[in-house]
N, C-alpha and C positions, 0 to 999 in steps of 0.2 A: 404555298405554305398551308400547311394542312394545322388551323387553329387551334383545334381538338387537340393534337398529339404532340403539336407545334414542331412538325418536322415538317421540311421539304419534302415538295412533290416533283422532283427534275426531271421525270419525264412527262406529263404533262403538260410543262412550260415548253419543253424541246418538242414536242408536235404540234401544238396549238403554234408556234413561230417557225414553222418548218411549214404548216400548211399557209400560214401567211404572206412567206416567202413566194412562194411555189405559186400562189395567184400575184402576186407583184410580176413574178418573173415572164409570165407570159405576156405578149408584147403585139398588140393590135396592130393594124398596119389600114390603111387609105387607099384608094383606088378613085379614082375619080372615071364621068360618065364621057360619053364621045363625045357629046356637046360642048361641057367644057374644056376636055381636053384640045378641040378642036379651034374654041374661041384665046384660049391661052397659049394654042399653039406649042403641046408639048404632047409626049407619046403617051398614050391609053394604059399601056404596061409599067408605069414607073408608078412605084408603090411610095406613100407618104408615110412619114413613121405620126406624123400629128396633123392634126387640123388645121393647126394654126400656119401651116408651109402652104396651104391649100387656099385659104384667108389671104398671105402674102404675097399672093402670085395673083389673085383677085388684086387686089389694092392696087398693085404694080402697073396692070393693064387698065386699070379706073385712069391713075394718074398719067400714063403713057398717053392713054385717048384724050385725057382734059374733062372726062363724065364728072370732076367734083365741082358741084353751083360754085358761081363768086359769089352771092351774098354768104350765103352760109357753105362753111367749107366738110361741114359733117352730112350734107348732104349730098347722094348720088342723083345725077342723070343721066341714065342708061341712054346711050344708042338702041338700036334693032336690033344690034345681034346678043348684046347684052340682057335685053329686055324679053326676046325670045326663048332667052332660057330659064328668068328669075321666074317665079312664081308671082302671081296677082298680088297686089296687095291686101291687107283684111282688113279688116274696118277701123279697126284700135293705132294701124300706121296711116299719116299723110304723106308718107313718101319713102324711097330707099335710103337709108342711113349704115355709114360703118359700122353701128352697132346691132341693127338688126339685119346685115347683110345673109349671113350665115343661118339666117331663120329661112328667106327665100331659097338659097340654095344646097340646102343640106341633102334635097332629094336627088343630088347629084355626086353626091361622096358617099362609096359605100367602105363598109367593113370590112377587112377579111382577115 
């Protein structure tokens, strides 16, 4: 709405939401690296549409091996083969947790 003349502007609302569209619409996809594919035991080629399928298949193999502590169950303890592919800890974590899981392993899930 053009205040001044107080007329509509319809095609400026119709490109400004047609370009909004148009970046909604395109649609990222996941890969994951041979490591983890290899410790989750699934094919290098199968494209994820979100993170979070990626995250879930993580969990899945945590709880299959029994890696969650009994005292505290938010906490992980990796095996070897687990461990060989997270990243170190950094100063600010004591430990692997379901929350900061995804900060160790993200250099293993790429884009495309």
């Amino acid at each position: 709405i053009d205040l001044q003349n107080w007329q509509y502007k319809s095609n400026q609302i119709k490109l400004r939401l047609k370009s909004t569209l148009d970046c909604l619409k395109q649609q990222h996809y996941y890969m994951i690296d041979n490591q983890l594919a290899k410790l989750l035991d699934i094919s290098t080629e199968q494209k994820f549409k979100y993170i979070s399928n990626i995250v879930r298949l993580i969990h899945k193999y945590i709880y299959d091996n029994q890696l969650q502590s009994r005292i505290n169950k938010n906490v992980i303890e990796p095996n070897q083969t687990l461990s060989d592919i997270l990243l170190p800890l950094n100063q600010n974590d004591t430990s692997y947790t379901y929350q900061n899981l995804i900060k160790y392993i993200k250099h293993l899930i790429k884009s495309i």
